[in-house]
N, C-alpha and C positions, 0 to 999 in steps of 0.2 A: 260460569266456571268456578271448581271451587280454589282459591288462592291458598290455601290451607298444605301443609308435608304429611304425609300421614304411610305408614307401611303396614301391609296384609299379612299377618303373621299365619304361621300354620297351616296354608291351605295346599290343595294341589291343581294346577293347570289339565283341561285336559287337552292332549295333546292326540286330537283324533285323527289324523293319517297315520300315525302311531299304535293308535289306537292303547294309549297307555295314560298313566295318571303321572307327575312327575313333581315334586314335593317342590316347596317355590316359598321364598317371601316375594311380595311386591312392593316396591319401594314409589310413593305417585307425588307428586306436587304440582300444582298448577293446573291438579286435572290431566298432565300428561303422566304415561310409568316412562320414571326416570330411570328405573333399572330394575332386571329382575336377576334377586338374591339369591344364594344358597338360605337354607333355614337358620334360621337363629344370626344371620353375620349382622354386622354391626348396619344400624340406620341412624339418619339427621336424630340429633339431639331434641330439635324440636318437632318430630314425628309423632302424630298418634298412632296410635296403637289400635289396629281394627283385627281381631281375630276370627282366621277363619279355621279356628278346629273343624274338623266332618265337613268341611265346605268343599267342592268342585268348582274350579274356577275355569272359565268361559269366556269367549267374547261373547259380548251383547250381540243377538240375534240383530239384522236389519230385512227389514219388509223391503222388497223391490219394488211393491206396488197395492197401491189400496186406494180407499176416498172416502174422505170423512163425511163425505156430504150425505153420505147411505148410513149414518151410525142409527142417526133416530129413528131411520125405515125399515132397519134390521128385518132381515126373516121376512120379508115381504114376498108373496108369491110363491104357489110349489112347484108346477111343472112350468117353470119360464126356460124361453130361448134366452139366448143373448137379445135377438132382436123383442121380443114378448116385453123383456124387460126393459128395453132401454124405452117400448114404446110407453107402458104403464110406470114406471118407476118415475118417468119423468113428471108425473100426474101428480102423483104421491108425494113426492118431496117438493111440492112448488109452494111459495108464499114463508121461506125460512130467513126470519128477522138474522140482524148480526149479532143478537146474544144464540138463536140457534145454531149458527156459523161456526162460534166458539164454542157452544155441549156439545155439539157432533164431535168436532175436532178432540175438545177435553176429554170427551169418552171415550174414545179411540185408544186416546195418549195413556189413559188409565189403564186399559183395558192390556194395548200393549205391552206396558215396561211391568206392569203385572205379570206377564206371561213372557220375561227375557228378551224383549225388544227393546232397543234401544234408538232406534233410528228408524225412516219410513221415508218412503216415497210418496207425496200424496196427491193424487192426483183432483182437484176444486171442481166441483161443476156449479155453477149460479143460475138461476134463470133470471131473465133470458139471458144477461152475459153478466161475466164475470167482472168484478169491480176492486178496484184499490184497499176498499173499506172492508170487502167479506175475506182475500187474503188476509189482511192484518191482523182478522178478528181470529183465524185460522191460526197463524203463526204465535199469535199471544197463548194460545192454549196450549202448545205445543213448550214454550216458553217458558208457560203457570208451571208446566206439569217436568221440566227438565230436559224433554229431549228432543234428538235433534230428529229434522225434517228436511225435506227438498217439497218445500209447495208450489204446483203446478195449476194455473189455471186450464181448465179443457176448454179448448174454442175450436167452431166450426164454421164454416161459412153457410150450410144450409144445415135441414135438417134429415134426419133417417127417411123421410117419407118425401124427397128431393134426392136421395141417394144413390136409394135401391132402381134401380129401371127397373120402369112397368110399375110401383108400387103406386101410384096416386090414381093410375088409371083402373086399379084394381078395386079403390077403396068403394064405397058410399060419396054420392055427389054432397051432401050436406060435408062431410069430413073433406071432402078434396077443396072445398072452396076454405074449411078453415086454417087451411095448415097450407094452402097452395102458397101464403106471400109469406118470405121470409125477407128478416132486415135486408136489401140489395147493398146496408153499408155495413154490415155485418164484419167484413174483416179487416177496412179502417177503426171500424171502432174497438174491436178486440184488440189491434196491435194497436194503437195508442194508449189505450188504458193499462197493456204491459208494460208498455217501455216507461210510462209514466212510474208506474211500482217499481219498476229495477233500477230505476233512478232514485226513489225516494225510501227504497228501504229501510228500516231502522234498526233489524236485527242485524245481531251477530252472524255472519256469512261460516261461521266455522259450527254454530248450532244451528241456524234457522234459516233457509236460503229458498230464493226464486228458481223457477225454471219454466220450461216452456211447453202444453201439450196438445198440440194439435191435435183434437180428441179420437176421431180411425182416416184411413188415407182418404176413403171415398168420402168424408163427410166436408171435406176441407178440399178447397179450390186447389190448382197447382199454385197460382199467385200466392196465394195465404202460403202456403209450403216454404217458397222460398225467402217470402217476407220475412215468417217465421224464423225458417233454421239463420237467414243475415241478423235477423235482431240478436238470435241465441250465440252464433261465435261473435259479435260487436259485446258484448254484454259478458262474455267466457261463463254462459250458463247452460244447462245441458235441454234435452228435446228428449218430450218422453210422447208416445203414441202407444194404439190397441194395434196391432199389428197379425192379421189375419188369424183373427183369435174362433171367427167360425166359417163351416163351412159357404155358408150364403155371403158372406164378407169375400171367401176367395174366387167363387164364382160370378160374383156381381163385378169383381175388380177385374178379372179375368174379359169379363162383356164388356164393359168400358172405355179397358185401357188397351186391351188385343195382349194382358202379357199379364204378369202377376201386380200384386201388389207393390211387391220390394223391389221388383224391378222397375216397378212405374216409380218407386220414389230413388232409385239410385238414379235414373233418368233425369230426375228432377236435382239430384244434387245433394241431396237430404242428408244422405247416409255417412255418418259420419262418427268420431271415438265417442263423442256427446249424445247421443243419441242411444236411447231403451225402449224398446221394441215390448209392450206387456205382449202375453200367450201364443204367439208364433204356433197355434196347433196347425195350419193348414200351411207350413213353407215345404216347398223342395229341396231337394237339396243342392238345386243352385242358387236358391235363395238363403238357404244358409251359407254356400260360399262368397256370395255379396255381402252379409251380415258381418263375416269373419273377414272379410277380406277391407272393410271400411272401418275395422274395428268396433262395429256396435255388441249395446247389448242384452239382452233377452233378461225379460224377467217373469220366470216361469211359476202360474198356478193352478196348481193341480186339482184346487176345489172346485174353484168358480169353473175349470175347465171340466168338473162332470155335474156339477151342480144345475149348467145352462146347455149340458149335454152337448158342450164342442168339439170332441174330442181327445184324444190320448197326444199330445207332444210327443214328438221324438227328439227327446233331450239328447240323449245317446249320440247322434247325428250333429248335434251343436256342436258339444262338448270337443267331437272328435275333428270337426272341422276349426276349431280355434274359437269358434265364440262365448266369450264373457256370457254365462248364467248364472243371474240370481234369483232367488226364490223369494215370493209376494203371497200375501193371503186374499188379497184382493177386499172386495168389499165387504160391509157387516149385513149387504142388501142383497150379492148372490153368493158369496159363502161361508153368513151367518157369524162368524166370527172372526178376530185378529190373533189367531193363534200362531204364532210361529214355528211349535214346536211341531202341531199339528201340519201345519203344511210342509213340515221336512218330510215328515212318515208320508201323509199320501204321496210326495214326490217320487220316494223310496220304494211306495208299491206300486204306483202304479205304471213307473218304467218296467217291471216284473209281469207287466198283461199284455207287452206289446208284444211278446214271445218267446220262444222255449229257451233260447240262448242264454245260459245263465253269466256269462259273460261279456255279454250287453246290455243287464241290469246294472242300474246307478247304485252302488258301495256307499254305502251309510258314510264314510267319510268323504268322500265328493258331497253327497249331496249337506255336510255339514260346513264345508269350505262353499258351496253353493248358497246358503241360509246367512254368512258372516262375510267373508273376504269378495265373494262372487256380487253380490246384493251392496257391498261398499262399493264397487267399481262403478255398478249400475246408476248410484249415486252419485256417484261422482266425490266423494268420500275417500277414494282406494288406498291411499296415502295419510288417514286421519284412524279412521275404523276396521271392525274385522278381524284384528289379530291382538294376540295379549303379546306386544314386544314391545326393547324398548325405545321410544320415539314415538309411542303410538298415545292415540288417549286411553284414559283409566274408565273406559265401557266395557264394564265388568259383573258377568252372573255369577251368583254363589249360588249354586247347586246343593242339597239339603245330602249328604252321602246314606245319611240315614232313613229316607225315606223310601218306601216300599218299593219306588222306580227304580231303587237300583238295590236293592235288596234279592236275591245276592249280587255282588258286584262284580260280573261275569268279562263282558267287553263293554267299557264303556264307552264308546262309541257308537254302537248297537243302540245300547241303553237310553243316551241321551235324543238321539235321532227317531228312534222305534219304540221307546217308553216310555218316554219322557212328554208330559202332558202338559206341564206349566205349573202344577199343584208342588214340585219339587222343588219350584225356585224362592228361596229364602228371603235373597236380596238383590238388588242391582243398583251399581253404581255410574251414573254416567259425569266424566270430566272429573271425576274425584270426590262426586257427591251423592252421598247415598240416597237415592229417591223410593226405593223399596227396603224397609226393613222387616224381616219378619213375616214374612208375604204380604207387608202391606204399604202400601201407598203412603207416603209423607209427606210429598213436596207439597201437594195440594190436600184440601180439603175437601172428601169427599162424599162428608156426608149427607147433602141435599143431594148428590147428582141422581138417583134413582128419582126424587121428588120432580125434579127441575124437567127432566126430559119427559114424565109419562104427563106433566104439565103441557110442555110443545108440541108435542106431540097429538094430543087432545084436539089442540089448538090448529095443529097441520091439517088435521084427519077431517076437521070440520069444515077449514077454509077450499080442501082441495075436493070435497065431496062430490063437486059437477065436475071437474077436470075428469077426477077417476072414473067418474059415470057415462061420461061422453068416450072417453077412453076404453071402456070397458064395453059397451057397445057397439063396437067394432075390431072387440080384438079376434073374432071368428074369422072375418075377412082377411085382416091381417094377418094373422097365425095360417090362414091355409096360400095365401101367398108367400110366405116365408117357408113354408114346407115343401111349394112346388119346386121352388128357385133353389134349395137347399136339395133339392132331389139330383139335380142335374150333373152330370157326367162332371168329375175334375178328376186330374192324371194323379191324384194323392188321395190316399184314404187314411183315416185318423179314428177310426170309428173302426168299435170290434165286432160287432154282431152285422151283418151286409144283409145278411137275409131277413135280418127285421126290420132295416131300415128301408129296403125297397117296399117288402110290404107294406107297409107304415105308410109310404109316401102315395101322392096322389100329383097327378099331370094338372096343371095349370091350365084353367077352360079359357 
């Protein structure tokens, strides 16, 4: 945090449910805005002076949801499921030292405050589990680079090919004998290794903080569920899960448990204001009434939700049922990048494909109070980030007025949400300390990072050569058992085109 007074001369707030610009000093110290000025009135004697002529002022975007452990695998795979990926991707990122722990994370952290992010969810995955040493390595980067995080470990008690019913009996006998034993202590050791971290933290809980993520409902015992959500309100840290993000995840859940997903974890207890729920594309809407009604909160992506072909969300449906959504770019492994600005706009369009109704299209300013304020709750932040007021912190974008995204400057709120690519943002200030000047990156030193990762990389690609081959050699099997089970009758449809996807599909022999 920077300890420094310093006030923002010049600039203007935007003010997008307003959908207007409105002319502002900012007056910040401590990294908090201590108050927001008319132009020119008087500030602290010992104020710097940061001007923002031609600048738009922002809150700092926040990611609801991503994982840094996918930055170095980036762009892996074209036509992947959810399941495709999680079977291969797991292949692919196996054997990452705790200096890779931290380029993935560092990358990220660049990549995002680069492009008006300020904050993230991020969800850790380690093989085989997660450890005290790879968060730490995680949070230091985030740290290096200024901004704030919620790092989650993901733990499971078994694995995808222990999940799915039917899926081992499907495989190749060679593949079913190697993935049939998983840890049986698997979720003593996951929560002891947590509670160990959330005790021995050493960041700053107000930039750098724990949480908890049971990585999807089917993949994790009820036990581990409830183990989990006691350690997370013992501890006052939040519960983050994938939460029927495709359709084989709701049908599987549906054979299982005889009932949904949300309902098997309101059942269980789970459901609670701590708790973010990532892609909700396959809930009902009495699972969004569950959702709203325990206070949780959804963090909706529109990429990785067509990127893995899961379908269309009905945010619409959320929104109007009472629940908290915020918006995530998800991972750099299924959608390619940490743009934030870019996941406002596909949010924006692609609630416009569920139907003709042009007044059940999400409004450029929802989905920018979705991207800031929505995305801070999900956090658990809601009271820290997300708004330029004062009491708030000084997580702050300056917006370039003169660049061709908002040339001419029509509505800006359109503009910033539907134009706006990330090439527009100047600067970003997080707690009072400017970590982008210029479009560019200060806090850290970034000129080896291109070097350092096509290095680790090299180095991944070679060690995990038999995993991904072994992998990759059954992904036929696996991909048409994931298609049959994906075929199957559920009382929700999230997918536009029906008549290509029956075609498509093929019956389980």
């Amino acid at each position: 945090m920077s300890h420094e007074a310093s006030v923002i001369r010049n600039g203007c707030i935007v003010e997008a449910a307003r959908r207007t610009l409105r002319p502002v000093d900012i007056a910040v110290r401590d990294g908090m805005i201590e108050a927001i000025i008319p132009p020119g009135a008087p500030a602290p004697a010992d104020a710097k002076t940061i001007d923002a002529t031609d600048r738009l002022l922002m809150p700092g975007l926040v990611n609801a949801h991503t994982h840094s452990h996918g930055n170095l695998v980036r762009s892996a795979g074209d036509r992947w499921t959810l399941e495709l990926g999680i079977h291969l991707n797991t292949a692919i990122r196996r054997n990452q030292t705790l200096d890779d722990k931290y380029l993935g994370a560092l990358l990220g952290a660049v990549e995002m405050v680069r492009k008006g992010c300020t904050a993230c969810y991020d969800l850790v995955s380690e093989v085989p589990f997660p450890t005290e040493e790879g968060l730490e390595a995680v949070a230091l980067a985030y740290a290096d680079v200024g901004m704030r995080a919620v790092v989650a470990p993901m733990m499971a008690s078994h694995s995808i090919y222990h999940a799915l019913p039917g899926l081992l009996d499907h495989m190749p006998p060679a593949w079913r004998e190697r993935v049939r034993h998983f840890d049986g202590d698997a979720d003593r050791l996951n929560l002891d290794m947590t509670r160990r971290a959330l005790e021995s933290w050493r960041f700053d809980r107000s930039d750098v903080r724990l949480a908890i993520a049971p990585t999807i409902p089917l993949h994790c015992s009820d036990a581990f569920w409830k183990d989990a959500a006691a350690l997370a309100r013992e501890h006052g840290v939040g519960l983050h899960t994938h939460l029927a993000e495709s359709k084989l995840q709701a049908v599987a859940g549906m054979e299982r448990y005889g009932g949904t997903l949300t309902e098997h974890l309101d059942r269980l207890g789970v459901l609670a204001p701590n708790l973010t729920a990532a892609h909700g594309v396959w809930l009902d809407d009495d699972d969004v009434r569950r959702l709203a009604d325990r206070g949780c909160s959804i963090a909706h992506n529109p990429g990785s939700n067509m990127r893995y072909g899961s379908g269309l969300a009905a945010v619409r449906r959320m929104l109007d049922a009472g629940v908290t959504v915020g918006i995530g770019t998800d991972s750099r492994s299924c959608s390619d990048n940490l743009n934030m600005f870019e996941a406002m706009r596909l949010a924006s369009f692609t609630s416009r494909v569920r139907g003709p109704d042009y007044r059940r299209w999400l409004g450029t300013d929802e989905v920018f109070h979705m991207a800031t304020a929505g995305s801070a709750r999900a956090l658990g932040f809601e009271n820290l980030i997300g708004k330029l007021e004062q009491g708030c912190a000084a997580d702050i974008v300056f917006l370039d007025r003169n660049d061709l995204n908002y040339v001419p400057l029509n509505d800006v709120t359109n503009q910033v949400v539907n134009a706006e690519d990330g090439t527009g943002v100047d600067a970003v200030m997080i707690a009072g300390r400017m970590i982008v000047e210029r479009g560019r990156v200060v806090s850290v030193d970034t000129s080896r990072l291109a070097s350092r990762a096509e290095a680790a990389v090299s180095r991944m690609r070679e060690a995990n050569a038999g995993a991904l081959a072994l992998a990759a050699a059954v992904e036929d099997e696996f991909g048409t058992y994931c298609r049959a089970l994906g075929a199957r009758t559920y009382h929700v449809d999230r997918f536009v085109d029906d008549a290509e996807r029956i075609q498509g599909s093929h019956r389980m022999a």
